[in-house]
DSSP file (Angstrom, degrees, kcal/mol; ACC not computed):
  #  RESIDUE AA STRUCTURE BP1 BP2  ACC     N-H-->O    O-->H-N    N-H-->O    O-->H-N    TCO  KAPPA ALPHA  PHI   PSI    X-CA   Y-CA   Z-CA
    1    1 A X     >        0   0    0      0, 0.0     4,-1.3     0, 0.0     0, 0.0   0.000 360.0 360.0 360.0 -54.7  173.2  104.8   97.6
    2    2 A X  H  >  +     0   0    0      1,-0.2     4,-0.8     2,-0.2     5,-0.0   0.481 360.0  58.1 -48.9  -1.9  170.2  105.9   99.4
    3    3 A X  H >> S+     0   0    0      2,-0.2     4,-2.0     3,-0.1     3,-1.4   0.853 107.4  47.0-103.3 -53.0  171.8  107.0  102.2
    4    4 A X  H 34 S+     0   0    0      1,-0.3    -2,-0.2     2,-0.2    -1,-0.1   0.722 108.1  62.4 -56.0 -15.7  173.9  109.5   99.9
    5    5 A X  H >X S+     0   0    0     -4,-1.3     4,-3.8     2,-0.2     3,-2.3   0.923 109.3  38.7 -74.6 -67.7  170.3  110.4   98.2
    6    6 A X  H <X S+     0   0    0     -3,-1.4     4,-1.2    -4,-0.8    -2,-0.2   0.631 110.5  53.7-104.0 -12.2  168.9  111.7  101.5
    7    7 A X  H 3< S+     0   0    0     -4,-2.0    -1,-0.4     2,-0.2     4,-0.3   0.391 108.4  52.6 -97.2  11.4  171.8  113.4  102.9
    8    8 A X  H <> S+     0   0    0     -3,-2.3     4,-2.5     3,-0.1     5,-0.4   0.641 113.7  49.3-107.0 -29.0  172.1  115.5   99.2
    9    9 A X  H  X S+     0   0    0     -4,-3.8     4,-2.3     2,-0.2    -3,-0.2   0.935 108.5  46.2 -90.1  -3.9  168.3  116.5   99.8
   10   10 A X  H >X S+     0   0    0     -4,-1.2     4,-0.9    -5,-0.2     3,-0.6   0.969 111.7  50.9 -54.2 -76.6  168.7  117.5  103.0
   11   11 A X  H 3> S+     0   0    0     -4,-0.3     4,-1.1     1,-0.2    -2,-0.2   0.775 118.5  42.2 -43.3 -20.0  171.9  119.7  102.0
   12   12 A X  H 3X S+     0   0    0     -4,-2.5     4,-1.2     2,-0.2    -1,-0.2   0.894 110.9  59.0 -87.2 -46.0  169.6  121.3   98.9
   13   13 A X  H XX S+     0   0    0     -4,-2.3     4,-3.1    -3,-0.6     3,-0.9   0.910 110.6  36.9 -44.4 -43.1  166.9  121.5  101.3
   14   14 A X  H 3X S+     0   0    0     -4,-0.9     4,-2.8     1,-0.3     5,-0.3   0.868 110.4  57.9 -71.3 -32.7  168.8  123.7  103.6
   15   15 A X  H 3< S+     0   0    0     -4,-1.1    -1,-0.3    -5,-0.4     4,-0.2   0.656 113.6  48.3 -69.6  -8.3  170.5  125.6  100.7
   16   16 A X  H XX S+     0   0    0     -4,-1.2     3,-3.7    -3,-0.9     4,-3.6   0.919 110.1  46.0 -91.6 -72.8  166.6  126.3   99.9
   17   17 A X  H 3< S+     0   0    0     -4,-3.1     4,-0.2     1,-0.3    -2,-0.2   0.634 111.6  50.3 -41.2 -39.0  165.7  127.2  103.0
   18   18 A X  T 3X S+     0   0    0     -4,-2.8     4,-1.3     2,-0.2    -1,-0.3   0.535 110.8  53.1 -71.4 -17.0  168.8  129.6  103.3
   19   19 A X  T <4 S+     0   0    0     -3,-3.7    -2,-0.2    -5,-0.3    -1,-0.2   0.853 111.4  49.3 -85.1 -52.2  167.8  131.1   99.8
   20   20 A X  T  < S+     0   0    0     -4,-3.6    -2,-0.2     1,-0.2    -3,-0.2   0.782 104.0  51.2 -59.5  -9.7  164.2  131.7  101.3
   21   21 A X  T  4 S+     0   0    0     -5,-0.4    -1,-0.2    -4,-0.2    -2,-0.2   0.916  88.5 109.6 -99.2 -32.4  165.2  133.3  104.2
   22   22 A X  S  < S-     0   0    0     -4,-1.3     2,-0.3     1,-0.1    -3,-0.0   0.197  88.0-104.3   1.7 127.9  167.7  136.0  101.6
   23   23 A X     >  -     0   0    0      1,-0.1     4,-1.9     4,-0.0     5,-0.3  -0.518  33.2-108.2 -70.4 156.5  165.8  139.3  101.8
   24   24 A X  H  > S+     0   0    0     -2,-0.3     4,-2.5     1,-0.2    -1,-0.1   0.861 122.5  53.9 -67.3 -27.5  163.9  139.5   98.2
   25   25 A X  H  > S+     0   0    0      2,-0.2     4,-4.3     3,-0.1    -1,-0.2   0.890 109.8  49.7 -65.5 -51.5  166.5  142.5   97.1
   26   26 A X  H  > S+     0   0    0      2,-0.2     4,-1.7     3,-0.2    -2,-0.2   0.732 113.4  43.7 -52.2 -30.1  169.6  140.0   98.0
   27   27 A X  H  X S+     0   0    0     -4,-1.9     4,-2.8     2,-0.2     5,-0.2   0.933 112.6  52.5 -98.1 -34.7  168.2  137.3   96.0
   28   28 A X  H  X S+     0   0    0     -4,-2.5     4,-1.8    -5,-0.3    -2,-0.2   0.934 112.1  45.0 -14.5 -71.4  167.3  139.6   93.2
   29   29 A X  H >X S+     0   0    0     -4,-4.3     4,-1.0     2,-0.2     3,-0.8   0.926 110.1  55.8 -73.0 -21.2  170.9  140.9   93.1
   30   30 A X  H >X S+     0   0    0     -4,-1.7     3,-3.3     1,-0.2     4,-1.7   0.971 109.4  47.3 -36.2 -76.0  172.3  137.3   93.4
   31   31 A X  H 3< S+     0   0    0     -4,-2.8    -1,-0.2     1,-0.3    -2,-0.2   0.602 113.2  48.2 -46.4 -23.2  170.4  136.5   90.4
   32   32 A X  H <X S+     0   0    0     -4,-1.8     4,-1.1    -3,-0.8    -1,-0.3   0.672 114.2  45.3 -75.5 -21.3  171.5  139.6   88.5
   33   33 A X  H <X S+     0   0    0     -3,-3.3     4,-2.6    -4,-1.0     5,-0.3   0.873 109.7  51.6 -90.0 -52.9  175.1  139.2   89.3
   34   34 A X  H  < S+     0   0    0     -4,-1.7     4,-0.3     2,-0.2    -1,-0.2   0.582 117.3  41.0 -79.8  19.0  175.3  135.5   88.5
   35   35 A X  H  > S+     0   0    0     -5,-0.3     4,-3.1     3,-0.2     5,-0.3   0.715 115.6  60.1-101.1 -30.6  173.5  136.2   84.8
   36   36 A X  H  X S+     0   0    0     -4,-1.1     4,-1.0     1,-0.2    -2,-0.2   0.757 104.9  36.1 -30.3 -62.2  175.7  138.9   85.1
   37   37 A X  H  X S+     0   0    0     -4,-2.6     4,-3.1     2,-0.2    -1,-0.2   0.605 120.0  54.9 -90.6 -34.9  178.8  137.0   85.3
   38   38 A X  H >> S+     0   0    0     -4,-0.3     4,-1.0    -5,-0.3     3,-0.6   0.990 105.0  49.5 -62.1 -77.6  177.1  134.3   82.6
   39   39 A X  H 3X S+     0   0    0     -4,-3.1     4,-0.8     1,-0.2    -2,-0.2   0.733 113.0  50.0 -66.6 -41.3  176.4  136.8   80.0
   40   40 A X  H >X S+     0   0    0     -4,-1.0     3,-1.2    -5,-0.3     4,-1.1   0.971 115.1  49.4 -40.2 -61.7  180.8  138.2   80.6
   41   41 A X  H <X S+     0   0    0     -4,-3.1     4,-2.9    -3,-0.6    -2,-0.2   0.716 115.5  38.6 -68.9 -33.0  181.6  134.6   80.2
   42   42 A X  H 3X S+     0   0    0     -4,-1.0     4,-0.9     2,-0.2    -1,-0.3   0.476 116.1  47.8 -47.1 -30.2  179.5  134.2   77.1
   43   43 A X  H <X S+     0   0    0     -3,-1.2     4,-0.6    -4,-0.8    -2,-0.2   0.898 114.0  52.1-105.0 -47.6  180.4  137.6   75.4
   44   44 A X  H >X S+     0   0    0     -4,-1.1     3,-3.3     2,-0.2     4,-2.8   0.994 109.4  51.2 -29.8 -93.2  184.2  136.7   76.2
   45   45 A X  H 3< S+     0   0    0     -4,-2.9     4,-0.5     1,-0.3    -1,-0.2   0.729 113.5  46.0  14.4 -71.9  183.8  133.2   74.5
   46   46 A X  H 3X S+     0   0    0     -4,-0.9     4,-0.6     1,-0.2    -1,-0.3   0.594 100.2  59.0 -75.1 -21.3  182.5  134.7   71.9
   47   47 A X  H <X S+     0   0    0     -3,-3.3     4,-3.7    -4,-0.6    -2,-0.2   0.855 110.2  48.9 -79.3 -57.2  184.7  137.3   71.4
   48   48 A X  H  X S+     0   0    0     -4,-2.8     4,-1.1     1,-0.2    -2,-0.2   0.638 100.4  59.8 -43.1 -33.7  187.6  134.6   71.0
   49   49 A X  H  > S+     0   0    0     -4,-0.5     4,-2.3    -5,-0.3    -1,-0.2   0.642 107.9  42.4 -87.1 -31.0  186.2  132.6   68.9
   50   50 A X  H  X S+     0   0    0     -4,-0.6     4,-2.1    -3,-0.2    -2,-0.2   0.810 115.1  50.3 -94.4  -6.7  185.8  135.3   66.2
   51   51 A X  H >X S+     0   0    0     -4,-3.7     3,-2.6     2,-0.1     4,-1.8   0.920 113.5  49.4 -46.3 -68.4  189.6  136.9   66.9
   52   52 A X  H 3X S+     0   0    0     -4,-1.1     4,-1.2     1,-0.3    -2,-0.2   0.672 119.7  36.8 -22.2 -71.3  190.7  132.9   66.6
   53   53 A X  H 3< S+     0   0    0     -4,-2.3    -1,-0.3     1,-0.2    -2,-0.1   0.819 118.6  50.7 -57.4 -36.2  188.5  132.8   63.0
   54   54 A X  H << S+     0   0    0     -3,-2.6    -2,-0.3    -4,-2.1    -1,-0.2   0.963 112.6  52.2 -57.8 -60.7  189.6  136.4   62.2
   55   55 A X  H  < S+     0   0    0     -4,-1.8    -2,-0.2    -5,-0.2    -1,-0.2   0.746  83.7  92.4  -6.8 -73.4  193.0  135.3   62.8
   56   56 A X  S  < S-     0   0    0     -4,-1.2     0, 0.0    -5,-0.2     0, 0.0  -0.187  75.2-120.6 -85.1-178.2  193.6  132.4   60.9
   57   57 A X        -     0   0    0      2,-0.2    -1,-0.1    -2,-0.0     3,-0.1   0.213  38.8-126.3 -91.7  -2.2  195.2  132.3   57.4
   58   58 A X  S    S+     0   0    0      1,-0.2     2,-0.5    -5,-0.1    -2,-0.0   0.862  71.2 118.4  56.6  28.6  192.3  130.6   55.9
   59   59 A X        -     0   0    0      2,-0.0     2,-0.5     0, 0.0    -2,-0.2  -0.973  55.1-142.0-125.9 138.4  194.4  127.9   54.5
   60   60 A X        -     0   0    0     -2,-0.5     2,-0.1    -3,-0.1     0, 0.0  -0.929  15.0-133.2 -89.8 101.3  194.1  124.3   55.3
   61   61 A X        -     0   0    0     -2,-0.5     2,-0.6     1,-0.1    -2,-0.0  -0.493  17.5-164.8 -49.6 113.0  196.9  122.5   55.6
   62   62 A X        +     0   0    0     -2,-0.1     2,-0.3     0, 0.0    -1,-0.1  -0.887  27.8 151.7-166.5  76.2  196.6  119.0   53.6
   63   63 A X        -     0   0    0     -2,-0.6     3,-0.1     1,-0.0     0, 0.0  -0.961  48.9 -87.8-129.4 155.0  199.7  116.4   54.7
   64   64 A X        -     0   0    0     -2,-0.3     2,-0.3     1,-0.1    -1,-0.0  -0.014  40.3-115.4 -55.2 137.7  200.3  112.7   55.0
   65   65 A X        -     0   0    0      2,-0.0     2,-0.3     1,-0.0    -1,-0.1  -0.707  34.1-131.0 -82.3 155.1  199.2  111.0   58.2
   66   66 A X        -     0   0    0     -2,-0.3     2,-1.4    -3,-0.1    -3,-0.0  -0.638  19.1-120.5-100.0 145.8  202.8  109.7   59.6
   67   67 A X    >>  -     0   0    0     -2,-0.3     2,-3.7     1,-0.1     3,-2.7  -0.632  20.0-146.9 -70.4  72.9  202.4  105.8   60.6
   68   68 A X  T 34 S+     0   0    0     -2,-1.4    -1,-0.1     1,-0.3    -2,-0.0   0.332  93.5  57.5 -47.8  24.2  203.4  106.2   64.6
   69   69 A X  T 34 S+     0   0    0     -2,-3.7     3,-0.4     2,-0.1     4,-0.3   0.487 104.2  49.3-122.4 -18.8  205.0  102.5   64.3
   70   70 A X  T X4 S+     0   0    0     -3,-2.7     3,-0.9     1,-0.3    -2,-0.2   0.812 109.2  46.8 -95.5 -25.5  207.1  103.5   61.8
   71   71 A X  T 3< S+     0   0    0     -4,-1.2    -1,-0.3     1,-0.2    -2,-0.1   0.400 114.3  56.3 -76.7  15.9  208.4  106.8   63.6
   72   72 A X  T >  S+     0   0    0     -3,-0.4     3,-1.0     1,-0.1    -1,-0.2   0.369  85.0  79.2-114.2 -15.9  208.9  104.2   66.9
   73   73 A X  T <  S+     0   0    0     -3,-0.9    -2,-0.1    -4,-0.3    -1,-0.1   0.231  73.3  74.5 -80.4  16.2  210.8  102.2   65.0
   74   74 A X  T 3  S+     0   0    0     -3,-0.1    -1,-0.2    -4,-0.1     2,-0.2   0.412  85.6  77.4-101.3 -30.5  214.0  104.7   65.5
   75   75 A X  S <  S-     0   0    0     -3,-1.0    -3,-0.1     2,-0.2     0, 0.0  -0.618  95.8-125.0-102.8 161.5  214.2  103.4   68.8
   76   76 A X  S    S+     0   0    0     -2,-0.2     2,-0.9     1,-0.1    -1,-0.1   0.612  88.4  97.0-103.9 -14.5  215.9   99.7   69.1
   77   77 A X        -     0   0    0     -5,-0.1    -2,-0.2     3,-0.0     2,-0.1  -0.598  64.8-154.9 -69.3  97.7  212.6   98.6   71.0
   78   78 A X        -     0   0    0     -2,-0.9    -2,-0.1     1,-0.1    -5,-0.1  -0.611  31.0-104.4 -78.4 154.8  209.9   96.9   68.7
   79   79 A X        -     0   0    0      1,-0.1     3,-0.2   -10,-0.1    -1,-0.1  -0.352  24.7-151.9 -68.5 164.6  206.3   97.1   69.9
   80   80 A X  S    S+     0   0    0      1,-0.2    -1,-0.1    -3,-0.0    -2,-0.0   0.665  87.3  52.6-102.2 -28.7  205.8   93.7   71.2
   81   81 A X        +     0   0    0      4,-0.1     2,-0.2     3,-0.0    -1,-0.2  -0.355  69.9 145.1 -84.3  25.3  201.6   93.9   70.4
   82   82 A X    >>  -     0   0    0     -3,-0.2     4,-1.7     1,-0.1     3,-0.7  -0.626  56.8-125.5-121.3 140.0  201.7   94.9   66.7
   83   83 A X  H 3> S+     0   0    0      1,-0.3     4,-1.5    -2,-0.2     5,-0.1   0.675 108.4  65.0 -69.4   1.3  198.7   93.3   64.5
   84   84 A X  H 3> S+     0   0    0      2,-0.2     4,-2.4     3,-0.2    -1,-0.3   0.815 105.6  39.4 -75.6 -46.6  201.2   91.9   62.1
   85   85 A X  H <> S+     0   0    0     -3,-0.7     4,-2.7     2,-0.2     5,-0.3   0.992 117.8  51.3 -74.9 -57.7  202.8   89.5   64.9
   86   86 A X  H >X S+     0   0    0     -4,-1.7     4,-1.3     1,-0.2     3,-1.3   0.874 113.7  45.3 -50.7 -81.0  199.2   88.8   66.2
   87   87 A X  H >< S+     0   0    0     -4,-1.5     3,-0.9     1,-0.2     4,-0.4   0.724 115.0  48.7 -27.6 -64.1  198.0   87.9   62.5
   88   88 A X  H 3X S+     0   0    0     -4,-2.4     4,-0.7     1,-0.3    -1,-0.2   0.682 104.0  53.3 -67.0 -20.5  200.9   85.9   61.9
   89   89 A X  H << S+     0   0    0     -4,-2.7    -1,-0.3    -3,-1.3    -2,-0.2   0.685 108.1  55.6 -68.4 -19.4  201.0   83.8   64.7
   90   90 A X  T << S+     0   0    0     -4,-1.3    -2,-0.2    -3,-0.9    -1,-0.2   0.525  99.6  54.6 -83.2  -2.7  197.7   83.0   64.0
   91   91 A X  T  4 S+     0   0    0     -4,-0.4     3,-0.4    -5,-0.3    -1,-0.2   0.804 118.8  39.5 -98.2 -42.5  198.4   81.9   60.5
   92   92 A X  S  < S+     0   0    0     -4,-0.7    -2,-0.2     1,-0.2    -1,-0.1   0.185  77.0 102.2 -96.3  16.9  201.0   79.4   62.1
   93   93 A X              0   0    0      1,-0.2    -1,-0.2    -5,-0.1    -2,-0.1   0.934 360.0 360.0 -77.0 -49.6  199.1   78.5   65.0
   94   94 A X              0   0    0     -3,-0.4    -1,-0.2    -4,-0.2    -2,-0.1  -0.195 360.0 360.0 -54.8 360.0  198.3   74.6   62.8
């Protein structure tokens, strides 16, 4: 674990060094470009999120949750784990 520890601060050291040696106009525009490209992703986002709300119908839909054991039961396979067999082998267990 240490060993992976000193080889990631060497690789950030050099990514430092390689950022200090950037002329001050280069690192400038980096930094403008990648808020640049944050603020799109943000503004995008955001944008989506109110079509999406705009969108919907404003109704909430209100249905029974379906039992998934009884919709598996269609198939000729019962689950083999089901807490009803657990429970009742334990009841007999004596």
């Amino acid at each position: 674990m240490k060993n992976l520890r000193t080889k990631l601060n060497n690789w950030f050291d050099k990514l430092n060094e390689q950022w200090r040696a950037l002329p001050l106009k280069k690192q400038q525009r980096y930094t403008l470009l990648l808020f640049a490209g944050y603020a799109l992703l943000s503004v995008a986002i955001i944008g989506k999120v109110c079509y999406d709300v705009g969108k919907s119908n404003n109704r909430m839909t209100i249905e029974h949750i379906e039992n998934p054991v009884i919709q598996q039961k269609k198939s000729p396979v019962s689950p083999q784990d089901s807490i009803s067999k657990i429970i009742k082998n334990k009841m007999y267990e004596r």
